[in-house]
N, C-alpha and C positions, 0 to 999 in steps of 0.2 A: 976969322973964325967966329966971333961973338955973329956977326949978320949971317952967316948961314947957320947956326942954332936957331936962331930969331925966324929964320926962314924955315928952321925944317918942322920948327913947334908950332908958326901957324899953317902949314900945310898939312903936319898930321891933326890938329884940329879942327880943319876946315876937312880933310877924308873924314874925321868920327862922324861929323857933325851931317857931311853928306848919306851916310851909311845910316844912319840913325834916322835919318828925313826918309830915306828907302824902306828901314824896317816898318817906320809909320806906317807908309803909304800901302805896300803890301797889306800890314795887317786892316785897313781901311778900308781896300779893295777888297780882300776875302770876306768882311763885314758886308760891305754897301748891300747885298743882292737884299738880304732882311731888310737893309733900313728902309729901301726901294719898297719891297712886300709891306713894310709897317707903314708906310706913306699912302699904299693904294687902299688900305684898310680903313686909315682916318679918314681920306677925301669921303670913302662910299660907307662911312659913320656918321660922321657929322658935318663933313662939307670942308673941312682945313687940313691944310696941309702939317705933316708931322714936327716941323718948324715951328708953324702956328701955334699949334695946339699946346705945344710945349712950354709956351710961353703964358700961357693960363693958369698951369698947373704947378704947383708948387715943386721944386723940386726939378724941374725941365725935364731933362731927359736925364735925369736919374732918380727921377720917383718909382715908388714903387712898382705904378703900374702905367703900361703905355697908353692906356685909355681910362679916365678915372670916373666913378659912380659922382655923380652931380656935379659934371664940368662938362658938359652937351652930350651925356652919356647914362643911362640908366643903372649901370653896371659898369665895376672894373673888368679891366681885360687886359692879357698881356699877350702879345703877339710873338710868337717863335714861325723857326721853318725850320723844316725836316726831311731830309733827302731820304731816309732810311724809317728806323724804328723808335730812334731814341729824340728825345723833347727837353733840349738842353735848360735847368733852370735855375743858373747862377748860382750867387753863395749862399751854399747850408745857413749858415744859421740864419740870415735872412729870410729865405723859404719855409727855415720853423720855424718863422715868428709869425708869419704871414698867415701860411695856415691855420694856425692856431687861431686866429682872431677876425680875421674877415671872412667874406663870399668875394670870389671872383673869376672869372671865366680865361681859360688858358684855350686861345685861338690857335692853331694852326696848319701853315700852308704847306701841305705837302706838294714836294716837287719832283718833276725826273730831268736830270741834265740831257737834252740833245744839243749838241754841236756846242755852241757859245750861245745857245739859251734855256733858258730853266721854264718849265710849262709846270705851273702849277693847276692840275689837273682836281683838287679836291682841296676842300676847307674844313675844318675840324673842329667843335667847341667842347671842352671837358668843362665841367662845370663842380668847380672845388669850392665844399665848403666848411665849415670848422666841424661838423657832423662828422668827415671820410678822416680827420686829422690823425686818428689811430691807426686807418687804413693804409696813411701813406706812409707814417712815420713807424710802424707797430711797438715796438718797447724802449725805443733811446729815448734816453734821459735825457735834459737839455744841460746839465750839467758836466755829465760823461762827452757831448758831442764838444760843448764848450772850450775842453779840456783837452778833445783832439785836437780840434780847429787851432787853439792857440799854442801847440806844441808843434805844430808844420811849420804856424809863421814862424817859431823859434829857432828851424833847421837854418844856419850860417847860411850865409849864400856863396856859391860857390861848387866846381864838382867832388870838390872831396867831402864836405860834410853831408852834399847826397848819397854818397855811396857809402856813407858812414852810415845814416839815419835810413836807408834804402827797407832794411829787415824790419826796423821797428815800426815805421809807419804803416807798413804793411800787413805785419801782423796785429796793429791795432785796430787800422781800417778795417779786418779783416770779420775780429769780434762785433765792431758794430757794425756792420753788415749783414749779420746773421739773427740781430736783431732786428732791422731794417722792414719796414712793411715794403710796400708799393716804391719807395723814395729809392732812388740808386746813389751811392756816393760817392764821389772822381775827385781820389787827389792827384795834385798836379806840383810835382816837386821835380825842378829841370835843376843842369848846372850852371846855372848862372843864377837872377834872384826869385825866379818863381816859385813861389810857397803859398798853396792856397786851398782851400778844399769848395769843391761845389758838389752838386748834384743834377740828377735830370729824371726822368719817367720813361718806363716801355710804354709806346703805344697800343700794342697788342695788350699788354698787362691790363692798363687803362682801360680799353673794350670790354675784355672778361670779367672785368668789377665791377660794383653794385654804384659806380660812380655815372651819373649822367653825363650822356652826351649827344651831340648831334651834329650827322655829316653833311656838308653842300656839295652836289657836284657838279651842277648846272647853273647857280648865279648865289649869289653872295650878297646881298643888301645892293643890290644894281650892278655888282661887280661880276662881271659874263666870265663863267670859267672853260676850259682851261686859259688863267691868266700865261699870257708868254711876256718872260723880260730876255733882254736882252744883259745875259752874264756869262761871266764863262766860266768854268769848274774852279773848286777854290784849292788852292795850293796850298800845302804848308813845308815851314824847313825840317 
């Protein structure tokens, strides 16, 4: 009896552990196609690979920007791709802190999926600087957003305190939201332990505003568009 206990506790530990290797790799998979597109970016910036270049920069791959103003680069830049309309860009309070205080240029590739690859047919630069920060942000306070942000992470984890905290978040988000300029804001409260709040931008929005930009559609700093990679559409559970 004791050796098959022994046996059954490292076989269901060895399935979490397999399942959990699986969840990785999926989520690493539906990432790779950007990391691919922020890779063919550096080479045709500055000559290094996004590996490389990572390693210059304070911070690796989670500084603030994927290409930083005086590290073989004249200007920040932060590299997205967008199959649609919306220009995903990480956590709120991160993004109004950033705004607020720097210039830097939000790159991105748009794409249309055929078959199992992704033809990025145009290149996009918005050019954000602490000038448009009312425009994106319009009247949240950084206090008031502070005060959301750390009342999500607060939701227990689990599906009952989501369905518990379900209404309240919602009609909180909902107030600053209406305050909200240009900036969109996506909370993300599952059942299990994700609790987080981020944001992203219309691209359409984006055009219509007094915020500069400018399109590529035929080559990119040497980089011959439409890029085609080879991906294939991204899954989620």
């Amino acid at each position: 009896m004791v050796h098959f206990m022994i046996l059954y506790t490292y076989m269901k530990k060895k399935n979490t552990n397999k399942r959990n290797t699986m969840k990785k790799q999926k989520s690493n998979a539906s990432q790779q196609h950007g990391i691919d597109f922020e890779n063919e970016i550096h080479l045709h910036t500055h000559g290094k690979s996004k590996v490389e270049y990572e390693k210059l920069i304070k911070g690796g791959y989670t500084a603030e920007h994927d290409i930083q103003k005086g590290i073989l680069s004249d200007v920040n830049i932060s590299v997205k791709t967008s199959k649609g309309n919306a220009i995903a860009c990480g956590d709120v309070m991160r993004m109004f802190d950033i705004t607020k205080r720097e210039a830097f240029t939000i790159l991105v590739g748009h794409y249309t999926q055929v078959g199992n690859k992704k033809h990025y047919n145009k290149i996009s630069e918005f050019y954000i600087t602490p000038d448009v920060y009312d425009r994106l942000w319009g009247k949240v306070k950084y206090k008031e957003l502070k005060k959301y942000v750390d009342y999500v992470k607060s939701i227990p984890h689990g599906k009952e305190a989501q369905l518990k905290h379900q209404k309240i978040w919602r009609e909180n988000i909902k107030s600053l939201k209406d305050k909200c300029g240009l900036m969109a804001l996506r909370t993300k409260v599952d059942g299990k332990a994700q609790r987080r709040t981020q944001c992203s931008l219309n691209i359409n929005d984006l055009l219509s505003s007094d915020i500069n930009s400018k399109e590529y559609t035929y080559k990119y700093n040497g980089m011959k568009l439409p890029y085609i990679q080879k991906s294939a559409e991204r899954t989620f559970n």
